[in-house]
ZAVEX-294249 format. One record per residue (C-alpha): chain; z, x, y; residue number from 1. Coordinates in Angstrom, 1 decimal. Each point is the difference from the previous one (the first is absolute). Layout:
<sites>
<A,<Z,X,Y>,NUM>;
...
</sites>
This chain:
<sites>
<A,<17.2,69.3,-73.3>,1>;
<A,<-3.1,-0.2,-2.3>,2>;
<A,<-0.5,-3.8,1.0>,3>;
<A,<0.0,1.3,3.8>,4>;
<A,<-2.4,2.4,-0.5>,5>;
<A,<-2.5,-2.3,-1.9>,6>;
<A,<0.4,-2.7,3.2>,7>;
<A,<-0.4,2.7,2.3>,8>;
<A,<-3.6,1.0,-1.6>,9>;
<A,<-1.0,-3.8,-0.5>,10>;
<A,<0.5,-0.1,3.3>,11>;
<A,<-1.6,2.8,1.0>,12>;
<A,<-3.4,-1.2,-2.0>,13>;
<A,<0.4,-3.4,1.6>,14>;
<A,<0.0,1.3,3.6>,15>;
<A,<-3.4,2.4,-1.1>,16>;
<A,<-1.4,-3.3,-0.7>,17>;
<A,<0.4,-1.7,3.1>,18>;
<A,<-2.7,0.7,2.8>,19>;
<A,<2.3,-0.2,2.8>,20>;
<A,<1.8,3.7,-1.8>,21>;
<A,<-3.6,1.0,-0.8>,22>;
<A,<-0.5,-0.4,3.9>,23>;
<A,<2.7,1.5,0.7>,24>;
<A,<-0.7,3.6,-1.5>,25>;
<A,<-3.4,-0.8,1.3>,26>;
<A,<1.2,0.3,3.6>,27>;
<A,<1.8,3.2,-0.8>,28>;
<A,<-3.1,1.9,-1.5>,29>;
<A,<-1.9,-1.2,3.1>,30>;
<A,<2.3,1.4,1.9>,31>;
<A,<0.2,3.1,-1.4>,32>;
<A,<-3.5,0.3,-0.5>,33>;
<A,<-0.5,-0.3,4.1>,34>;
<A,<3.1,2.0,0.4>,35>;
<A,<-2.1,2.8,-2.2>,36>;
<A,<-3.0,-0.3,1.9>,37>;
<A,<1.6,0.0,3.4>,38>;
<A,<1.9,3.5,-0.8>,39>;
<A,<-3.6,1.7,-1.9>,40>;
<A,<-2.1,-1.0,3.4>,41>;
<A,<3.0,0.3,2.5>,42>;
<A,<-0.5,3.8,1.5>,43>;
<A,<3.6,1.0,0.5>,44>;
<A,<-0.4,3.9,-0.3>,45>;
<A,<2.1,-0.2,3.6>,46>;
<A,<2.7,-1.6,-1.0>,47>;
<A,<0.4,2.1,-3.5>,48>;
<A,<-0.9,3.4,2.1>,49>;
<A,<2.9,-0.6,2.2>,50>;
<A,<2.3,-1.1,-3.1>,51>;
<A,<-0.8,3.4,-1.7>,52>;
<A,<0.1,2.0,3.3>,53>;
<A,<3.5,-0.6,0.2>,54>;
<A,<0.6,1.5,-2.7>,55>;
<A,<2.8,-2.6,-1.0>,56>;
<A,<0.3,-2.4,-3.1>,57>;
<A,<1.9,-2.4,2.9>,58>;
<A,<-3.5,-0.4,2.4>,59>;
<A,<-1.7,-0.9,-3.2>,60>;
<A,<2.5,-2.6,-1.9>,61>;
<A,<0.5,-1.9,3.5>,62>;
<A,<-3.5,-0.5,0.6>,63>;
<A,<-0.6,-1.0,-3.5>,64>;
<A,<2.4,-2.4,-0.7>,65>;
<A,<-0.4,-1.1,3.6>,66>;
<A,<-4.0,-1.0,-1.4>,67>;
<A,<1.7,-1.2,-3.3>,68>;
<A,<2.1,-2.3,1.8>,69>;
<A,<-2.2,-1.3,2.7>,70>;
<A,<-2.2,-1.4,-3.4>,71>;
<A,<3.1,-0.6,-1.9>,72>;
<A,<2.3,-2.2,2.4>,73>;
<A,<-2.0,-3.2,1.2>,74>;
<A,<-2.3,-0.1,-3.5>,75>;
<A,<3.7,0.2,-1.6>,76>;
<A,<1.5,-3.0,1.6>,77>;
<A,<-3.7,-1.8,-0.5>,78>;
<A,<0.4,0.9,-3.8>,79>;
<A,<3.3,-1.3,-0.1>,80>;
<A,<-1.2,-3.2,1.3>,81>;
<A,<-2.8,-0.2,-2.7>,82>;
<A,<2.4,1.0,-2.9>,83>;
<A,<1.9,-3.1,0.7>,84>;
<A,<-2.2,-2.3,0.5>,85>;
<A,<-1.8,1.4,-3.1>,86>;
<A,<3.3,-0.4,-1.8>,87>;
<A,<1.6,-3.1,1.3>,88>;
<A,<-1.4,-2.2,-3.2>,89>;
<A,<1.2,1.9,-2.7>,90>;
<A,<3.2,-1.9,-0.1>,91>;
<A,<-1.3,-3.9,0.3>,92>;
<A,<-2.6,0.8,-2.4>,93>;
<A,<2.6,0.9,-2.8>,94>;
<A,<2.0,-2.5,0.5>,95>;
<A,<-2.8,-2.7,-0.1>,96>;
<A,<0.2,-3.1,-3.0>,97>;
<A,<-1.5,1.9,-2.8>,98>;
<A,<0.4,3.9,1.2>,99>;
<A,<3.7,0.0,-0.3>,100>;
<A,<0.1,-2.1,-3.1>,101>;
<A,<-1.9,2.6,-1.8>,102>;
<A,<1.9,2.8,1.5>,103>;
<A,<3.8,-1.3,-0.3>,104>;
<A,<-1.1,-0.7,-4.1>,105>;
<A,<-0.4,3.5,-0.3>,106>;
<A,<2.7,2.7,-1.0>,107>;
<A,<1.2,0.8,3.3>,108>;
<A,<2.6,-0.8,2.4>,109>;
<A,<-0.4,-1.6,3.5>,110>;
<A,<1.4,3.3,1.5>,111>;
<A,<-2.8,1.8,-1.6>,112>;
<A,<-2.6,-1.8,1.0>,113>;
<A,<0.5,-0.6,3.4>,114>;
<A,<1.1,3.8,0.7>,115>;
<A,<-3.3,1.0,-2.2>,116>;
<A,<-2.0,-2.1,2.3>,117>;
<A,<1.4,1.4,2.8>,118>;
<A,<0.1,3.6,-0.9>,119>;
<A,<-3.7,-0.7,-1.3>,120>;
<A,<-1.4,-1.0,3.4>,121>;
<A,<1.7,3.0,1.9>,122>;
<A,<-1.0,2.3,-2.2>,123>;
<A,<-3.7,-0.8,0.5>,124>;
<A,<0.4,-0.3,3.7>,125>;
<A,<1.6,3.7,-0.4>,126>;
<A,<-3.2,1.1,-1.8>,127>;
<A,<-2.0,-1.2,2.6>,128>;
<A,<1.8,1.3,3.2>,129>;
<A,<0.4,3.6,-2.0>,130>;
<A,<-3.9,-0.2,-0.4>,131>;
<A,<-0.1,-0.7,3.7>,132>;
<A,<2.2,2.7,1.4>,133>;
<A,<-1.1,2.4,-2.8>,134>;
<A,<-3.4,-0.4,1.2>,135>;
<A,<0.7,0.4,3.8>,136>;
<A,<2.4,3.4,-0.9>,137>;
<A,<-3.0,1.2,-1.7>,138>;
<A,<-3.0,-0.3,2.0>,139>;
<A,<2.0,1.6,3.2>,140>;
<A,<1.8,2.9,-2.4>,141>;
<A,<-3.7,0.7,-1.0>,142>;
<A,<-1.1,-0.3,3.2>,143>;
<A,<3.0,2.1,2.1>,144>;
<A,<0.4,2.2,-3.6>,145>;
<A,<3.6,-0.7,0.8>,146>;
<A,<2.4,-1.9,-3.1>,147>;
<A,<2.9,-1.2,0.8>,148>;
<A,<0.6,-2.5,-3.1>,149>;
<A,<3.2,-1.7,2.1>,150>;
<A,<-2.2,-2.2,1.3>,151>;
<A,<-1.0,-1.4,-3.3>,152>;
<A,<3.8,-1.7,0.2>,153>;
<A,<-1.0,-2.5,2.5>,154>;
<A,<-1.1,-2.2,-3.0>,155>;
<A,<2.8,-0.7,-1.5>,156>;
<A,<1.6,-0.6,3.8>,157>;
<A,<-2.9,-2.5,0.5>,158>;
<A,<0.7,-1.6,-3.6>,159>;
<A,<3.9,0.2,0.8>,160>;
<A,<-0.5,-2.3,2.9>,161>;
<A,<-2.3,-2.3,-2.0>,162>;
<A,<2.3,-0.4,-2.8>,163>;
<A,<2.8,-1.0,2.0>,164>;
<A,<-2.7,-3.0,1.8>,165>;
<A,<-1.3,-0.8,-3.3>,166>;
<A,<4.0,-0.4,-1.4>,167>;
<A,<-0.2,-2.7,2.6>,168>;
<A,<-2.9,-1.6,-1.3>,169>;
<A,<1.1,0.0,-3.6>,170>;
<A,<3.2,-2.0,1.5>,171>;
<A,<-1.7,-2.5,1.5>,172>;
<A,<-2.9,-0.1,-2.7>,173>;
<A,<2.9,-1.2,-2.3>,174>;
<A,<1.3,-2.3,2.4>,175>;
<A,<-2.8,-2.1,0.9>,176>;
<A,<-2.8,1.0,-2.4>,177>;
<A,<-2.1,1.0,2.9>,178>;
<A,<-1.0,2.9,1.7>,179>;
<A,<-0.3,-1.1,3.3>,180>;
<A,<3.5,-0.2,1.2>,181>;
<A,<0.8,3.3,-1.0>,182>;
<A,<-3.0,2.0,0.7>,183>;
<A,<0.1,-1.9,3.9>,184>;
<A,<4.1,1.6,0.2>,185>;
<A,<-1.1,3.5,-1.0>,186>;
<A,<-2.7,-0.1,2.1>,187>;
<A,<2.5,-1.5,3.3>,188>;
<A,<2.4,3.1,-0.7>,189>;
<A,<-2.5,2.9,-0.8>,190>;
<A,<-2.0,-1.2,3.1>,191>;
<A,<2.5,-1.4,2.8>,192>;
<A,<3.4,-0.2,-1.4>,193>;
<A,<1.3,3.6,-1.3>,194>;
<A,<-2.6,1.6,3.4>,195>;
<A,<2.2,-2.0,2.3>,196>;
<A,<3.2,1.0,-1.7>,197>;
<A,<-0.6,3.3,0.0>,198>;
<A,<-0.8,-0.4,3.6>,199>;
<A,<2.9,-1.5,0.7>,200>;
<A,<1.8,2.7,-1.5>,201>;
<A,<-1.3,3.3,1.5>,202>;
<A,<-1.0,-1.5,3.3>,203>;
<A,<1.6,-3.7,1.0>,204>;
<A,<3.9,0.2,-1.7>,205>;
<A,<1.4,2.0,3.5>,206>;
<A,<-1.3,-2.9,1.6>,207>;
<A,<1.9,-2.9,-2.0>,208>;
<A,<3.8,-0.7,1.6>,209>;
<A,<0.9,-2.6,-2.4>,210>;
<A,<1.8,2.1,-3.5>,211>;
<A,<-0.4,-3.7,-2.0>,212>;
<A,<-4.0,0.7,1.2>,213>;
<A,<-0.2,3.5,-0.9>,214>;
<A,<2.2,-0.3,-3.2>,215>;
<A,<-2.3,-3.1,-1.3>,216>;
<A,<-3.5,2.1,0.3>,217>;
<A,<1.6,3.2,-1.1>,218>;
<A,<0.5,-2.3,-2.8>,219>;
<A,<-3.4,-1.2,0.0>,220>;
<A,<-1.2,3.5,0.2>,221>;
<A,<1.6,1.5,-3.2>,222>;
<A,<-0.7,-3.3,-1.9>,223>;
<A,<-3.2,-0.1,0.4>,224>;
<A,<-2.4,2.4,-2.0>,225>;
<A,<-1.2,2.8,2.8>,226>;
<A,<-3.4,0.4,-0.6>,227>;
<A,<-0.8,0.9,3.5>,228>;
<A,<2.2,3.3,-0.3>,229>;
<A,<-1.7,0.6,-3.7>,230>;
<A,<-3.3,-0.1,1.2>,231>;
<A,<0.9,1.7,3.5>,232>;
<A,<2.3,2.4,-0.2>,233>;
<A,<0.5,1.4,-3.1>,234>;
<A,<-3.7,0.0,-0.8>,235>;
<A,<-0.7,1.6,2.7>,236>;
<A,<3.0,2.5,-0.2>,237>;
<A,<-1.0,0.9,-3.7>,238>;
<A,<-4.1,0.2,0.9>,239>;
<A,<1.5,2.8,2.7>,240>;
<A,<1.9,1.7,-2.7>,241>;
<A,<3.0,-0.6,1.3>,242>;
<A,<2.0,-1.9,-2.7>,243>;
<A,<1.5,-3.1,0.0>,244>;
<A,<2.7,0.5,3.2>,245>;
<A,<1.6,-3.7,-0.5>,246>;
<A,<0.6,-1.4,-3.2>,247>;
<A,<1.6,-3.0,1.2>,248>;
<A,<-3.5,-2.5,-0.4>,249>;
<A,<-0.4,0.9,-3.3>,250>;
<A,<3.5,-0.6,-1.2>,251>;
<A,<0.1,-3.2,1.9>,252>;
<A,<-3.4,-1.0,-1.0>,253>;
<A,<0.6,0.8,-3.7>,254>;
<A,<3.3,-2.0,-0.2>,255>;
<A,<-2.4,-2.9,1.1>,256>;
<A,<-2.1,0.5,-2.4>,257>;
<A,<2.4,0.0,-3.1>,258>;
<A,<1.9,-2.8,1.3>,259>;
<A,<-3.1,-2.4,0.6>,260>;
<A,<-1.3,1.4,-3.6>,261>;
<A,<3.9,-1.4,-1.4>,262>;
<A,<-0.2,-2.9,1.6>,263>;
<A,<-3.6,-0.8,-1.5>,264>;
<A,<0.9,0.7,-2.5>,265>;
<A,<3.2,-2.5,-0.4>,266>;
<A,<-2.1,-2.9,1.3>,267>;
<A,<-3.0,0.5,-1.9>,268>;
<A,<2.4,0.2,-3.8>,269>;
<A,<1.3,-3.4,1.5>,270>;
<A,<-3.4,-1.7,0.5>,271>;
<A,<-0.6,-2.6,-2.2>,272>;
<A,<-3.8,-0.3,-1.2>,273>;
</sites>
């Protein structure tokens, strides 16, 4: 466990060193910073006076986590994007001539490594998202004097959903070396494939005649990690304060996530390098 932990903050001090992870937190304090200014010049003495005339906590939380989302949800799925671009190269670059060599002569298993590595990048993804949504919860509790620290949970959904992308990544990082591949697949499913499965499922299934049809995507459907209900749904439900109401994504998206991380795992101790 000691091994894991020193990969993790090796990696963490390698990704503070890169400038496209500098950029990264860059954005985020730029956003905040405009998000700041926007709420201190905005005159919303209106919309708090009605809040407070109605003498209900309910008024208040909907309209801030309804402005808590409407800056959360699209910068969410835009940070998402950048965290795995950002992160993509971590994999290929250990496992360049040289890197590895150095690494695999050290005191520690494959399994460590590669697990360190992984959990080393998420966890700095996670520090950045937190500082993101901490910073939004903030400036509007200031701004409302309203705290409702629920809302402080959508980080570890965002960094949920971006763990079980990245697990993809890592997979085919130790495949083929490269980060292409698998940072082009968990950008097809975040972006078209697990929207149009979800689709499918609340709106199109009625439609489909054909069980062998319907029985292959509902395959397809729970197979697939279901980022679009992660980010949707239950961010949204647990922004309103309402709790997580379907635990079924999760579950399905977690047993993704271990089994890619087993199955990493097994090819990369059978690599030869």
């Amino acid at each position: 466990m000691n091994n894991i932990f020193q990969i993790i903050q090796f990696t963490i001090r390698e990704a503070l060193a890169r400038k496209v992870f500098i950029s990264f937190g860059s954005i985020i304090l730029f956003i905040l910073v405009v998000t700041l200014l926007f709420f201190w010049l905005a005159d919303l003495t209106t919309l708090t006076s009605v809040a407070n005339q109605s003498g209900q906590n309910i008024m208040m939380r909907e309209i801030v986590s309804s402005l808590e989302l409407l800056i959360i949800n699209p910068l969410a799925n835009l940070g998402l994007l950048l965290a795995i671009f950002s992160s993509a190269s971590f994999i290929p670059v250990m496992l360049e001539k040289g890197n590895i060599d150095l690494l695999l002569s050290k005191p520690i298993s494959r399994a460590q490594l590669l697990l360190g590595k992984y959990f080393g990048v998420v966890l700095f993804v996670f520090l950045n998202i937190f500082l993101f949504v901490f910073g939004v919860w903030l400036i509007i509790s200031i701004k409302f004097s309203y705290w409702d620290a629920s809302f402080l949970t959508l980080a570890f959904v965002i960094t949920f959903a971006f763990a079980v992308l990245y697990a993809l990544i890592l997979l085919f990082g130790v495949i083929t070396k490269n980060s292409i591949l698998g940072m082009m697949i968990a950008y097809l499913i975040f972006l078209i494939i697990s929207p149009l499965l979800l689709w499918y499922k609340e709106k199109l299934n009625e439609f489909v005649t054909s069980e062998i049809v319907d029985t292959i995507l509902d395959g397809f459907y729970y197979m697939v990690p279901q980022t679009a209900e992660l980010m949707g749904m239950i961010m949204n439900d647990l922004a309103m304060g309402n709790g997580i109401t379907n635990f079924q994504p999760i579950i399905t998206s977690f047993l993704f996530l271990i089994s890619t991380l087993v199955f990493s795992v097994f090819l990369f101790r059978r690599k030869d390098f």
